[in-house]
N, C-alpha and C positions, 0 to 999 in steps of 0.2 A: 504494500500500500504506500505510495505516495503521499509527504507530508506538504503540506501548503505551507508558503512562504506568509508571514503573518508581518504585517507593519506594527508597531507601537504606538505609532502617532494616528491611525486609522484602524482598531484593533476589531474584528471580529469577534466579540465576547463569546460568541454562541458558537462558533467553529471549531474556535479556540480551546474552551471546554471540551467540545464533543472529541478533539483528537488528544485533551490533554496531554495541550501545547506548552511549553519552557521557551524565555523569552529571558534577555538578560544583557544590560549591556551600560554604557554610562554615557550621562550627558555632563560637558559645560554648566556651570551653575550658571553663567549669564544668558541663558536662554530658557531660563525661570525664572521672567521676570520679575513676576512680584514677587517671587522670595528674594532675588537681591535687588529691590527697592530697599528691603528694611534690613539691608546689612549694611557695614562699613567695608572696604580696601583691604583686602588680607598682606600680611607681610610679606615682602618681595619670598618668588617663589612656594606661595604655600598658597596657590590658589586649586582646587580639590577638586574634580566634578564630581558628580552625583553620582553613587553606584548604585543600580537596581537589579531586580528580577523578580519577575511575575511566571506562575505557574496556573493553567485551568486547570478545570477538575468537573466534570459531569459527572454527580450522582444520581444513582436512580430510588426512584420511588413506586412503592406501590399501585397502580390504577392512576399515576400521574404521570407529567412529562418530568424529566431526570429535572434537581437541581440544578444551577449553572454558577458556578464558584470560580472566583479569581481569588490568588494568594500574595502578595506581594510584600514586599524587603526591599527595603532603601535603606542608604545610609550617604549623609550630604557634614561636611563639614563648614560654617557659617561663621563670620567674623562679625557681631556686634558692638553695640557700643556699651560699656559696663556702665549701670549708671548708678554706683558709686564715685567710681572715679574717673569717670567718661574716656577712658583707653578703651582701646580694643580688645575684645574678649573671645574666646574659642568656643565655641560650641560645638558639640558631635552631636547630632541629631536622626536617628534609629527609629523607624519604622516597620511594622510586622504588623499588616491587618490582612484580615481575609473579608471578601466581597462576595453578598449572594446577591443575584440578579434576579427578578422578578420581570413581568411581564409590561407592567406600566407604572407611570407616575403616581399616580391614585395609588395602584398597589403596595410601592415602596414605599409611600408616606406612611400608608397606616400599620404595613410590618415592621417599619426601622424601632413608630414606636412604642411598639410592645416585644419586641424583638431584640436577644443581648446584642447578634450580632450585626455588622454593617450591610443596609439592604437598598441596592441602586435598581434603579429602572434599566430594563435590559435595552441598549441601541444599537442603533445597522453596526456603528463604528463608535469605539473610545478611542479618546487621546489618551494614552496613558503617561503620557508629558506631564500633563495637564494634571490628571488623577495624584500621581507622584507628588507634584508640584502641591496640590489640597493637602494630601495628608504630613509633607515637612511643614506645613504652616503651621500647622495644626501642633508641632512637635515644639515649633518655638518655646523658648521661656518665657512667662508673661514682663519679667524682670531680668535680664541679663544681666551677669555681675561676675568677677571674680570672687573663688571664696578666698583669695585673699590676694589685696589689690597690690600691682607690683611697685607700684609708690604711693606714700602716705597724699591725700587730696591736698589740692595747693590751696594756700588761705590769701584773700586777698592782700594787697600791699599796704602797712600802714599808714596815714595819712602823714608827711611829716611835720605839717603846719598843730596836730592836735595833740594836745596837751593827754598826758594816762589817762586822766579823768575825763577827761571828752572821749576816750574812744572806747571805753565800757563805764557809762556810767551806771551807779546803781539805781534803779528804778523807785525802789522804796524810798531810797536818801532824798531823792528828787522830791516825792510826795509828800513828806516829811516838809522839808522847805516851803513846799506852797501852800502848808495846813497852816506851815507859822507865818507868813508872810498873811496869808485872811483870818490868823486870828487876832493878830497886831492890828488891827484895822477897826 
């Protein structure tokens, strides 16, 4: 039997499955775009592409048409901004979901949610660029940070026209002052 050539970028989900196909290969992060919109400039030489691979899987069912399952694994390395100390910070970013495919919109809506696991509407064609591309986002840190930063945060410069007591004064001292200044009055 003859295996068909399968694109990634135009993926036959349901062929795919039916020959439990293996698919695997890596892109450029710069051609995910919105994932490196909200990154920074990696240091020279440490720019990473994205490694993937997707596997189908048709399983069958009783008095039904088989299941239709994607498996897929990525792994993308992402330079943000720490926002501690706003350097650039490393992130490894690890992906391992599996996809059941359903028949339509409507259907995948109401299975995703009663459903543990991830349930897409079945189409002609997936991007799986695209698909890859949803689920690193989804892996970001809401907070990027080092866990521990490689230099202490810079503190502003002091001013040198202001006297110690001008440049932390104490709040209370101050209050104190202006109870007595209105009650001398």
């Amino acid at each position: 039997m003859k295996h068909r050539v399968f694109d990634p970028l135009r993926l036959d989900v349901a062929a795919f499955a039916a020959e439990q196909g293996e698919l695997g290969g890596q892109w450029p992060l710069s051609t995910m775009t919105r994932l490196a919109e909200g990154t920074v400039a990696p240091p020279e030489g440490d720019d990473e592409p994205v490694q993937w691979t997707v596997e189908g899987e048709s399983r069958a069912r009783r008095a039904a048409d088989p299941q239709v399952w994607l498996h897929l694994e990525a792994d993308a390395v992402v330079w943000l901004q720490c926002q501690r100390c706003l350097k650039p910070v490393r992130e490894a970013l690890q992906v391992q979901r599996s996809f059941r495919f359903v028949a339509s919109e409507a259907e995948a809506e109401a299975e995703d949610a009663e459903s543990e696991e991830d349930v897409l509407a079945l189409t002609r064609t997936l991007d799986l660029r695209a698909l890859v591309e949803d689920e690193l986002l989804l892996e970001l840190p809401l907070v990027p940070r080092h866990e521990v930063c490689p230099e202490p945060l810079p503190l502003p410069p002091p001013d040198p026209l202001a006297s110690q007591a001008e440049v932390a004064p104490n709040p209370f001292a101050q209050l104190a002052v202006l109870k007595r200044g209105k009650s001398s009055h």
